[in-house]
MIKEFI-824221 format. One line per field, with one value per atom (N, C-alpha, C, O): residue number from 1; x, y negated, z negated. Coordinates in pm, whole numbers. Layout:
N
k = [NUM:...]
c1 = [X:...]
c2 = [Y:...]
c3 = [Z:...]
***
This chain:
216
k = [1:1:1:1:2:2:2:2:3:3:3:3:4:4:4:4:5:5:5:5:6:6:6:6:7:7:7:7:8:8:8:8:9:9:9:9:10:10:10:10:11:11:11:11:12:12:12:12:13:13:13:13:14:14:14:14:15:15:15:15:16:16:16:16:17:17:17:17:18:18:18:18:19:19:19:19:20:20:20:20:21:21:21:21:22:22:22:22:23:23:23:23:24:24:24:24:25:25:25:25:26:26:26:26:27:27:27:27:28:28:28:28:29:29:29:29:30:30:30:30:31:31:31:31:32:32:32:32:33:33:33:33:34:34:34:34:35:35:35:35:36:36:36:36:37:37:37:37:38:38:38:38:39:39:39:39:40:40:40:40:41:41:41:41:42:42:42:42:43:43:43:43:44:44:44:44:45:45:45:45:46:46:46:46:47:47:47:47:48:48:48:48:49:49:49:49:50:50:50:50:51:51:51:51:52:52:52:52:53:53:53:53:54:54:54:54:55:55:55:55:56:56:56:56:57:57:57:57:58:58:58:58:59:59:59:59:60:60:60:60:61:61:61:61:62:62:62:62:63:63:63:63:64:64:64:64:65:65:65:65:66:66:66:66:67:67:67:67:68:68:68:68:69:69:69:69:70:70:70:70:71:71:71:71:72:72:72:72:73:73:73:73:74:74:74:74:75:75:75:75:76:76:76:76:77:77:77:77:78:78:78:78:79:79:79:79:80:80:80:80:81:81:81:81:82:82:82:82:83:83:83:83:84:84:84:84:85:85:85:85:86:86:86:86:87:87:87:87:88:88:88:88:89:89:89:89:90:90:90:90:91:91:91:91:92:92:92:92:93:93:93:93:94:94:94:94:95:95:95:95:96:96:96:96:97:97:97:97:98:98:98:98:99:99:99:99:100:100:100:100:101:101:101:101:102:102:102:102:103:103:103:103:104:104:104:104:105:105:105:105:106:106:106:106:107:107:107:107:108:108:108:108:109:109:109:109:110:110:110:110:111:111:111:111:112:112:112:112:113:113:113:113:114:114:114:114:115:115:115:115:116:116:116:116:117:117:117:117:118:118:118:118:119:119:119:119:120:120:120:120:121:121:121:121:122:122:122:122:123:123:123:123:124:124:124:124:125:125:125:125:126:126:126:126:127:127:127:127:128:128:128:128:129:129:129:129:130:130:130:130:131:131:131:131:132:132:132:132:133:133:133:133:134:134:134:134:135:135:135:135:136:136:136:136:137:137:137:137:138:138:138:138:139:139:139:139:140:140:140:140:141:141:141:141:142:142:142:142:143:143:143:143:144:144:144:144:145:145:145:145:146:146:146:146:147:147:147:147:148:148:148:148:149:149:149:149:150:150:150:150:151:151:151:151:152:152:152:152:153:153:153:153:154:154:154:154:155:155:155:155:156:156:156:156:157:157:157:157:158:158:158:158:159:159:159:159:160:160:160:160:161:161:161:161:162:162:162:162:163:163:163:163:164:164:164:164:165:165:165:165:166:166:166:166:167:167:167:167:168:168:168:168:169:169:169:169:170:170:170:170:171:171:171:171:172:172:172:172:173:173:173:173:174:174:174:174:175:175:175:175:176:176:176:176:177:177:177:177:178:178:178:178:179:179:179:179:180:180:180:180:181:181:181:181:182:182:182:182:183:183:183:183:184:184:184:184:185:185:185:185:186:186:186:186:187:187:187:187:188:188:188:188:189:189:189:189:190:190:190:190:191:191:191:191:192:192:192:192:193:193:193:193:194:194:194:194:195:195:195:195:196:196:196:196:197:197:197:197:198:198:198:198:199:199:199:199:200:200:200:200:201:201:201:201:202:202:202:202:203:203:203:203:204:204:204:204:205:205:205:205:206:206:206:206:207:207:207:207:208:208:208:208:209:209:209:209:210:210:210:210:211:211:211:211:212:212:212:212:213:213:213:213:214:214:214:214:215:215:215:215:216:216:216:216]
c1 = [-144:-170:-244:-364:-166:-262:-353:-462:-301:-415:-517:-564:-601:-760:-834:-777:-965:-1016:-1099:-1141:-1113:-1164:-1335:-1388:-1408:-1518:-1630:-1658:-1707:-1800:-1757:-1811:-1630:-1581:-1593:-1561:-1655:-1649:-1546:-1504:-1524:-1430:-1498:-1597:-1404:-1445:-1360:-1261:-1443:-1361:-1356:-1463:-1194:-1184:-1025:-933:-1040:-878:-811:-759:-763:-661:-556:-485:-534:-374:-379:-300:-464:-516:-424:-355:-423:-418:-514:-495:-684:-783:-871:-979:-782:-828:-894:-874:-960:-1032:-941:-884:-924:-833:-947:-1044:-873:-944:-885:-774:-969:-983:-1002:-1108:-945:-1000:-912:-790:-1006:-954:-894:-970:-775:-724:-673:-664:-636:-576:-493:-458:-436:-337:-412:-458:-450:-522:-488:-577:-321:-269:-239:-203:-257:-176:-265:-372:-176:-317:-340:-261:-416:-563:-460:-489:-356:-278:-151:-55:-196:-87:-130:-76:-244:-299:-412:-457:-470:-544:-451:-364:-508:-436:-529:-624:-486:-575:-513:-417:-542:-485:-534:-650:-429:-476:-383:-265:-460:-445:-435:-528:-341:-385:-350:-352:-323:-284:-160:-130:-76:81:142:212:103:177:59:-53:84:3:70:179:-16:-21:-99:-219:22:-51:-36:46:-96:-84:-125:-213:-85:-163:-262:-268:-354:-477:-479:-527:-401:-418:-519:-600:-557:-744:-668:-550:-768:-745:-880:-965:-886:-965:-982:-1065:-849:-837:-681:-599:-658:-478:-424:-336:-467:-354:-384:-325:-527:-610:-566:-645:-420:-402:-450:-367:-587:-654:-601:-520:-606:-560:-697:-803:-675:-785:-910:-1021:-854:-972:-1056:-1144:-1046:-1122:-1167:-1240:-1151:-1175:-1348:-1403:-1433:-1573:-1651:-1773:-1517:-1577:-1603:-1556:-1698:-1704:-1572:-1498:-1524:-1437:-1309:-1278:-1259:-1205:-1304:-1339:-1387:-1423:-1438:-1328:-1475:-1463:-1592:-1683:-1574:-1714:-1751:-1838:-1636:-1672:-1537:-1460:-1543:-1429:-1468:-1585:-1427:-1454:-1350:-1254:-1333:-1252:-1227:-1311:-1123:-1070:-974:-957:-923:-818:-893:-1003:-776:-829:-770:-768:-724:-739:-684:-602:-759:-730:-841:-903:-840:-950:-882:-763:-943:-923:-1038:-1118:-994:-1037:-1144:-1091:-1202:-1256:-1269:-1309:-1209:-1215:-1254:-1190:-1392:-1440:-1363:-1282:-1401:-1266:-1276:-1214:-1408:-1470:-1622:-1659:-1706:-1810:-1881:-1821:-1988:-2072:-2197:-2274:-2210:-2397:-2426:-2499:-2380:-2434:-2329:-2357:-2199:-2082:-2025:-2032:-1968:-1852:-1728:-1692:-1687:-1516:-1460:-1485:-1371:-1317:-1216:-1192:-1147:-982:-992:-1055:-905:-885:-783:-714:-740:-642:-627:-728:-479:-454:-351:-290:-288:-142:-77:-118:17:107:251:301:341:471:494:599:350:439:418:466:341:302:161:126:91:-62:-40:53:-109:-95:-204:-276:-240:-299:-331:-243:-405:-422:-426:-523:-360:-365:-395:-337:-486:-585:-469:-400:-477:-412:-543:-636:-516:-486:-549:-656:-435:-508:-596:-601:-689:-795:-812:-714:-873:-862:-790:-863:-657:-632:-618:-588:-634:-647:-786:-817:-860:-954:-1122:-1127:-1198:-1373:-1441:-1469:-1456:-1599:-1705:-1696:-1824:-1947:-2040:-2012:-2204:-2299:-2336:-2334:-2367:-2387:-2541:-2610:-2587:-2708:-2789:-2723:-2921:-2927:-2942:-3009:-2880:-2849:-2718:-2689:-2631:-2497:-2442:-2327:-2485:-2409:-2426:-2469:-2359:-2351:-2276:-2278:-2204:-2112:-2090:-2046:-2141:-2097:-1985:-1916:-1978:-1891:-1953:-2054:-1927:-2009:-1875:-1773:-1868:-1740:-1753:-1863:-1726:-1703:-1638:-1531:-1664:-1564:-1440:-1473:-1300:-1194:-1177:-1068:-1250:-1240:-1277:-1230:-1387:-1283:-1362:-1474:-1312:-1382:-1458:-1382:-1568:-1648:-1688:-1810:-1677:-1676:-1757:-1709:-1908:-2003:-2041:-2077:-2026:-2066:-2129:-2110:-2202:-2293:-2249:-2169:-2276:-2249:-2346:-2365:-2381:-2445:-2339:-2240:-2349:-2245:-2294:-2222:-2426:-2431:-2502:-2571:-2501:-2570:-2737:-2803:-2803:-2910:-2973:-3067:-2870:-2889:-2967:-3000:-2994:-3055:-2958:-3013:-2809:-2684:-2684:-2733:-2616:-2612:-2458:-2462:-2371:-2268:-2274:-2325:-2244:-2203:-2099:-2072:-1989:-1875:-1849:-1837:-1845:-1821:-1637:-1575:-1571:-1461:-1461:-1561:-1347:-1285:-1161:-1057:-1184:-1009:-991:-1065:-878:-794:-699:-640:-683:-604:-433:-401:-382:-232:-126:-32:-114:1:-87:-204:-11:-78:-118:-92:-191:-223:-369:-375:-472:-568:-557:-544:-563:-516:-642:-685:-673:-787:-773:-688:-875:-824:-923:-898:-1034:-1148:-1217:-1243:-1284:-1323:-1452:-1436:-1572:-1674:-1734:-1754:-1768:-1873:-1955:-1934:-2083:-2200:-2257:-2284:-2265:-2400:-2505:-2528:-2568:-2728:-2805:-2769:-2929:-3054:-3017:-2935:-3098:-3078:-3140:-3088:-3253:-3359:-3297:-3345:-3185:-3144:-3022:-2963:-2988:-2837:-2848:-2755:-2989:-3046:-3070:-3049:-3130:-3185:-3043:-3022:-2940:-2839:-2786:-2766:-2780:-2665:-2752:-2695:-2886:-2936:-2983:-3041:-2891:-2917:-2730:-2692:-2654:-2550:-2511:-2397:-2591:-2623:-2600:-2583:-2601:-2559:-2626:-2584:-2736:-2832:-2808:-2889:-2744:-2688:-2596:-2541:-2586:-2477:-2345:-2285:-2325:-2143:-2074:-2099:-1981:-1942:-2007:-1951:-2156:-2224:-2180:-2139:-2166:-2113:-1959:-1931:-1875:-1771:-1770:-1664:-1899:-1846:-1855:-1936:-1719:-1756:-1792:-1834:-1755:-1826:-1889:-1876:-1986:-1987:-1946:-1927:-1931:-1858:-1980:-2102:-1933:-2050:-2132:-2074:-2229:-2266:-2248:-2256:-2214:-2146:-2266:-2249]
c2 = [7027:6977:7084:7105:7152:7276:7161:7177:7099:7047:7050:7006:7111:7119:7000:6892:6996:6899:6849:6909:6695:6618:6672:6647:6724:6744:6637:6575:6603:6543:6417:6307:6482:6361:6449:6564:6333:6414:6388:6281:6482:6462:6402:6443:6260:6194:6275:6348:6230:6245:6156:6102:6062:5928:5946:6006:5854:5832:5776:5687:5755:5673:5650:5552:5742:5737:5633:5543:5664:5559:5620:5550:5799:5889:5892:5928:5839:5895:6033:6071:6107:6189:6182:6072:6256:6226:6286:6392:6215:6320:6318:6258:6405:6460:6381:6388:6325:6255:6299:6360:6320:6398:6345:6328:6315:6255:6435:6531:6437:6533:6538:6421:6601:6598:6681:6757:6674:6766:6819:6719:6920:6928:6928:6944:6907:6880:6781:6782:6681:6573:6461:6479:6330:6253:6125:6101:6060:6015:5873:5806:5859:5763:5780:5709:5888:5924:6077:6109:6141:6263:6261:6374:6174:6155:6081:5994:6152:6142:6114:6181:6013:6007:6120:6187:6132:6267:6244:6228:6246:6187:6295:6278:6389:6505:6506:6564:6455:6417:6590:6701:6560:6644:6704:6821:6594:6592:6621:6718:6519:6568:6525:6492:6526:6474:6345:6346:6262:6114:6120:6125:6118:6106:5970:5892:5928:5814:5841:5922:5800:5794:5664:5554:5763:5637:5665:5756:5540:5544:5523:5517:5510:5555:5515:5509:5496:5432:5448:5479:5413:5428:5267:5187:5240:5154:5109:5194:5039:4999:5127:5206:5131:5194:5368:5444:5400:5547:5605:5623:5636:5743:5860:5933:5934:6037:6149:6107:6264:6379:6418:6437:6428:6446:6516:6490:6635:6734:6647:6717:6528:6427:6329:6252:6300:6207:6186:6262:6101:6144:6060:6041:5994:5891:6022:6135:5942:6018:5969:6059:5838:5783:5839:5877:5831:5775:5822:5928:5815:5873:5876:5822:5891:5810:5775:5847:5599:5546:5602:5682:5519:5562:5470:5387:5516:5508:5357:5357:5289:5154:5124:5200:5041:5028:4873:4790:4848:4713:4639:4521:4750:4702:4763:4813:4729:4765:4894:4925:4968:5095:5226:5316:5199:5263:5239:5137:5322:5376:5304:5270:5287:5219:5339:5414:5310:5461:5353:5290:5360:5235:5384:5498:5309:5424:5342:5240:5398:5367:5371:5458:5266:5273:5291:5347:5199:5137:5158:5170:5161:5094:5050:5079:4991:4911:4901:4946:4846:4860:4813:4876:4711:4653:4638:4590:4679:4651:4718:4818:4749:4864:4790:4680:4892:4832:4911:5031:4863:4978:4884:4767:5007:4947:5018:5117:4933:4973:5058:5049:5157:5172:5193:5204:5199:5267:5233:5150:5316:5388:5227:5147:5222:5084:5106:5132:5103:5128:5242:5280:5353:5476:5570:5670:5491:5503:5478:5364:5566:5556:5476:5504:5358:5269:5173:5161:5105:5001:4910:4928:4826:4742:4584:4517:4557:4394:4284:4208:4221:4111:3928:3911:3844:3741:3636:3645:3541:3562:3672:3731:3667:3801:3776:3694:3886:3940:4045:4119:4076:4116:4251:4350:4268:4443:4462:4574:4370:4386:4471:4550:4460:4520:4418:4297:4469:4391:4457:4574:4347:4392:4326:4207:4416:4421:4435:4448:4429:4399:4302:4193:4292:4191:4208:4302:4074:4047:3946:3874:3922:3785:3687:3594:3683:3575:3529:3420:3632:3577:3609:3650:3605:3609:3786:3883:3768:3911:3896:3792:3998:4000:4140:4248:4094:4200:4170:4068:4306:4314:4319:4389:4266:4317:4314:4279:4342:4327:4384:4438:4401:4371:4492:4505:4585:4715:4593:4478:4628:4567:4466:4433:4432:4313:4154:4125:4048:4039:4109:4144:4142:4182:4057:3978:4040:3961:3912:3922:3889:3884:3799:3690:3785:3688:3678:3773:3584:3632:3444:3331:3507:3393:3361:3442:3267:3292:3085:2995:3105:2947:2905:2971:2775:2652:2559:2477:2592:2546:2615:2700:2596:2782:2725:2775:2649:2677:2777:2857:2730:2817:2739:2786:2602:2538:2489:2433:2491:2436:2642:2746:2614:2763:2791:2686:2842:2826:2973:3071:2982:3056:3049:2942:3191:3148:3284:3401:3240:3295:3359:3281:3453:3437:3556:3625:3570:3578:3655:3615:3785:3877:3948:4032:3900:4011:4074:4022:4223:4317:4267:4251:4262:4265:4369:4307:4505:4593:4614:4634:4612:4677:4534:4508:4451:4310:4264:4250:4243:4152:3957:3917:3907:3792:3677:3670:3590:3501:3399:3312:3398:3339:3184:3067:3253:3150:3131:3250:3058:3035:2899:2789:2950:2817:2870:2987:2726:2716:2595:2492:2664:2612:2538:2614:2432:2423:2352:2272:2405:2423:2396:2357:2430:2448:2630:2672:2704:2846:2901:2994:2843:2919:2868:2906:2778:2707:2796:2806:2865:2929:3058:3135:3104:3244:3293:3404:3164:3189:3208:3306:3074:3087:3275:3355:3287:3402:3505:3570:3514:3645:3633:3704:3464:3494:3553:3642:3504:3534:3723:3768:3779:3886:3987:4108:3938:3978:4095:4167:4096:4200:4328:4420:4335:4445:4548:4500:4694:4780:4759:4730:4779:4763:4774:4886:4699:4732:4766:4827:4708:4694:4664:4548:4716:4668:4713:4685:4780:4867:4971:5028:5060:5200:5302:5320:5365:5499:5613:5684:5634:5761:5718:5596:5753:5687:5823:5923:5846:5920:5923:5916:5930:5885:5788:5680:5780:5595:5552:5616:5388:5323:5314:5269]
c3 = [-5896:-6031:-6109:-6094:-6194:-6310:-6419:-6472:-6422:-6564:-6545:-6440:-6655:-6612:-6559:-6578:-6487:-6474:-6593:-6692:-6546:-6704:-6710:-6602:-6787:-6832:-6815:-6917:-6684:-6678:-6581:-6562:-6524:-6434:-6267:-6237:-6181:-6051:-5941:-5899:-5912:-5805:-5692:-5632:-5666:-5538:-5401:-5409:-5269:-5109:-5074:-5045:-5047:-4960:-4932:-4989:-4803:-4743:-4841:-4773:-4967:-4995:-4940:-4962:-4860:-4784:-4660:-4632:-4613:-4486:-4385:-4311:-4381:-4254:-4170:-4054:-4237:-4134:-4188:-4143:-4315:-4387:-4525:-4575:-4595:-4684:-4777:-4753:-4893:-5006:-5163:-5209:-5187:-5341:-5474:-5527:-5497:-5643:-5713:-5697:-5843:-5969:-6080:-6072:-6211:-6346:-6410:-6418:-6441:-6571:-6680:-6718:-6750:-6885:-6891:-6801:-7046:-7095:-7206:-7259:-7270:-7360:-7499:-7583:-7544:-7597:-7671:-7788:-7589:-7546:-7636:-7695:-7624:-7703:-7626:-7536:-7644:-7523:-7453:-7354:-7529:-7488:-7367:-7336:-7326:-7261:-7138:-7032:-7211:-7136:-7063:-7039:-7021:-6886:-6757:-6761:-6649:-6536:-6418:-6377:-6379:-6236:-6118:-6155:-6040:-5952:-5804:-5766:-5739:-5586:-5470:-5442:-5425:-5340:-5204:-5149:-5123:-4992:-4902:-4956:-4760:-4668:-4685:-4664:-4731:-4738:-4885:-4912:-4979:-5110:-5228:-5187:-5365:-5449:-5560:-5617:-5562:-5632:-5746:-5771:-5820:-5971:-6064:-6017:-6177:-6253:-6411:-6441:-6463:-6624:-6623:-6569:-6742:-6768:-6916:-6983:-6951:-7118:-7159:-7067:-7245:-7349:-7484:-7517:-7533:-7733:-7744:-7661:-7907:-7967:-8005:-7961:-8124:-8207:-8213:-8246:-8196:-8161:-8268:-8233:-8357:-8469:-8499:-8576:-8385:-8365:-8225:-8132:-8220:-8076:-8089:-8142:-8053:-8102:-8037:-7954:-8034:-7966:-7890:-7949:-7725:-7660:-7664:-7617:-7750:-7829:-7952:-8003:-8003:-8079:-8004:-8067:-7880:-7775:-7775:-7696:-7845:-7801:-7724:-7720:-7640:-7524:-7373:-7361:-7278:-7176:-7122:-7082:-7111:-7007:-7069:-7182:-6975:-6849:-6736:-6787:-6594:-6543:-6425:-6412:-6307:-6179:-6121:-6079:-6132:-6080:-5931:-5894:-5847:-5728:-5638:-5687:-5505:-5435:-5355:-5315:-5338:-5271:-5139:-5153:-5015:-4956:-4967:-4934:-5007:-5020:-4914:-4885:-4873:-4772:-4601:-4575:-4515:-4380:-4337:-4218:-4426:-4337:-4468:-4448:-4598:-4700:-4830:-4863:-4866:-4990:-5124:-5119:-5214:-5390:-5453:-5397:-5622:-5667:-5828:-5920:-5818:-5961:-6052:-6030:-6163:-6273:-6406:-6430:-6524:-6576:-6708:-6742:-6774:-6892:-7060:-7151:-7037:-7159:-7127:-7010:-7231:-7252:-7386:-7489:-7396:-7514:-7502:-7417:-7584:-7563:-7447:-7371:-7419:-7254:-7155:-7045:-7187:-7105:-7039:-7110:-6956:-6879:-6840:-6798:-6872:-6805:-6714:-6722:-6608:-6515:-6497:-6528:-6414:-6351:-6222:-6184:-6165:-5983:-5982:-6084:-5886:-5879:-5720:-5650:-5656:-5529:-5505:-5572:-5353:-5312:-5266:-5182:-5341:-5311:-5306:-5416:-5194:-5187:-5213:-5265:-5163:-5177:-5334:-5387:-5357:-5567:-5617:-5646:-5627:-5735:-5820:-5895:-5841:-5942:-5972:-5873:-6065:-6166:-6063:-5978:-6026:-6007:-6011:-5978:-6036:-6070:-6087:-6010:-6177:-6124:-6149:-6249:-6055:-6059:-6039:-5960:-6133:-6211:-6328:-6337:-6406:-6514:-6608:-6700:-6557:-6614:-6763:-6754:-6866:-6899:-6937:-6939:-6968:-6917:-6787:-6745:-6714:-6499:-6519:-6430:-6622:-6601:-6568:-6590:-6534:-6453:-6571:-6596:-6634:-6764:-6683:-6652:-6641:-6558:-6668:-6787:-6591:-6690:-6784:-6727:-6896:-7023:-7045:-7005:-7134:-7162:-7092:-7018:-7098:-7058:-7116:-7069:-7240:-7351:-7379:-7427:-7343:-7345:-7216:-7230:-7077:-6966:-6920:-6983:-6760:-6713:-6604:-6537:-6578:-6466:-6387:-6425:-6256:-6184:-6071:-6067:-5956:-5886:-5750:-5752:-5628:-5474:-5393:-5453:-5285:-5176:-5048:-5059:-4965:-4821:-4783:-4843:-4706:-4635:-4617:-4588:-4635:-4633:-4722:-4770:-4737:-4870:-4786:-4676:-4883:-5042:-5130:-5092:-5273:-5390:-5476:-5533:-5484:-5494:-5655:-5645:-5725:-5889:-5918:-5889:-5982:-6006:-6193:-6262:-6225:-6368:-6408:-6364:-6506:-6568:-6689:-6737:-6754:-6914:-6935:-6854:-7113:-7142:-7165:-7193:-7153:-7182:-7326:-7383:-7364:-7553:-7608:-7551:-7721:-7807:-7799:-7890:-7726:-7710:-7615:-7617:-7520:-7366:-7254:-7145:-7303:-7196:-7103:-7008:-7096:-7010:-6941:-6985:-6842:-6804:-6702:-6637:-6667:-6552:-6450:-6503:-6365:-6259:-6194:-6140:-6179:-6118:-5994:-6028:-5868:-5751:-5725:-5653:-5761:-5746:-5622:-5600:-5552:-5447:-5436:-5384:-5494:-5444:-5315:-5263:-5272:-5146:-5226:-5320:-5174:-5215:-5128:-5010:-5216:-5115:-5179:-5230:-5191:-5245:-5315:-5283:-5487:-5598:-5685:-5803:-5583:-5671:-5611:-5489:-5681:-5583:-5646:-5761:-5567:-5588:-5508:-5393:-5648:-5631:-5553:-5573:-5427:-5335:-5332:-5300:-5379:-5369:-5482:-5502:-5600:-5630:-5623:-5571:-5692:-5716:-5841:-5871:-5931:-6045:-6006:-5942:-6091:-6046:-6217:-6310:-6226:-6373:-6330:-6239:-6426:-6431:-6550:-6661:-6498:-6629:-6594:-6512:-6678:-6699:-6579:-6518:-6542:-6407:-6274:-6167:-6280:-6172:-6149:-6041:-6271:-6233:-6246:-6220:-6298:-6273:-6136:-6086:-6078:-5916:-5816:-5744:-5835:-5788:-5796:-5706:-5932:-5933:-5836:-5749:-5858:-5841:-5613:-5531:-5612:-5403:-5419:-5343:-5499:-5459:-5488:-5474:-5515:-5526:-5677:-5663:-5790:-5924:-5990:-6081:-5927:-5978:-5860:-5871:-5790:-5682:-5789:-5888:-5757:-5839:-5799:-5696:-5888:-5880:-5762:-5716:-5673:-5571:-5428:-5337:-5430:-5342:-5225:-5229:-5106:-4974:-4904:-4788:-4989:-5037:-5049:-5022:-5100:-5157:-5034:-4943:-5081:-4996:-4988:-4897:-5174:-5267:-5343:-5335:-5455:-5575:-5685:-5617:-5812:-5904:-6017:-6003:-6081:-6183:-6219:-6210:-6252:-6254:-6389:-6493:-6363:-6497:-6597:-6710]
***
């Protein structure tokens, strides 16, 4: 792969292939190119190289040319293991004042690809973080999986109603698929305490990672 590497993105080491070997991760570009189409995820093993596009926007109707790009992301959080004998690549997508977004990706049938959330999720994408006035959501999971998804949010604009929801993905191909779910309501300190044994205040992907990349 000649395309330069992306500026401020680190190259991860993990098996994605699930040879037993560690391969090279790295976000690139085209420098040409525009943000909708010229970032590349890049996956380097022993044997051959696995590539993907990671589209980027601005504004539905703003496809910028990557040299105007003045987001850090696309970038690589960090490498997680979801399955039983293979690496996933979390790549950062978005962010906001209090939010991050990422997408999964990994080797399915032979092909670098997107990840899938069933049911669907935003974009197949995990908006993590928030406030503690309008909710927060993180991510925890298990070497092999499941991927663990906890998020809070109020149930009336006072904030004295409160909910918590426990969800439950296994990876199967290029899909993770909700296997388990629970919601919880509450008073706010009842579903604060809840979220924070079920572990919400942990970093991203807690219990999973095998690299980490940049932090979100």
């Amino acid at each position: 792969m000649r395309l330069p590497l992306r500026p401020g993105g680190s190259p991860l080491q993990a098996d994605v292939d699930g040879d037993g070997r560690r391969d090279r991760v790295t976000v690139r570009y085209a420098p040409h190119a525009r943000v909708s189409c010229g970032f590349v995820l890049v996956v380097k093993t022993a044997s051959r190289v696995f590539a993907v596009r990671v589209p980027e926007w601005y504004k539905p109707s703003q496809d910028l040319r990557i040299r105007d790009w003045p987001f850090p992301e696309p970038y690589l959080a960090a490498a997680v293991k979801l399955g039983a004998d293979r690496s996933q690549i979390v790549v950062a997508r978005w962010h906001g004042a209090a939010v991050a977004q990422v997408n999964l990706y990994g080797l399915a049938d032979g092909k670098l690809a997107l990840l899938r959330f069933h049911p669907l999720a935003y974009r197949n994408r995990l908006i993590l973080f928030g406030t503690v006035g309008t909710g927060v959501t993180s991510a925890r999971c298990v070497t092999g999986g499941p991927l663990t998804v906890i998020g809070t949010w109020p149930k009336d604009p006072n904030g004295a109603r409160w909910s918590v929801r426990r969800s439950e993905y296994r990876l199967t191909g290029d899909s993770l698929w909700r296997t388990r779910a629970r919601r919880v309501d509450g008073s706010r300190l009842e579903i604060d305490t809840l979220a924070r044994r079920w572990g919400i205040d942990a970093a991203p992907f807690t219990g999973c990672v095998v690299a980490r990349g940049r932090r979100l």
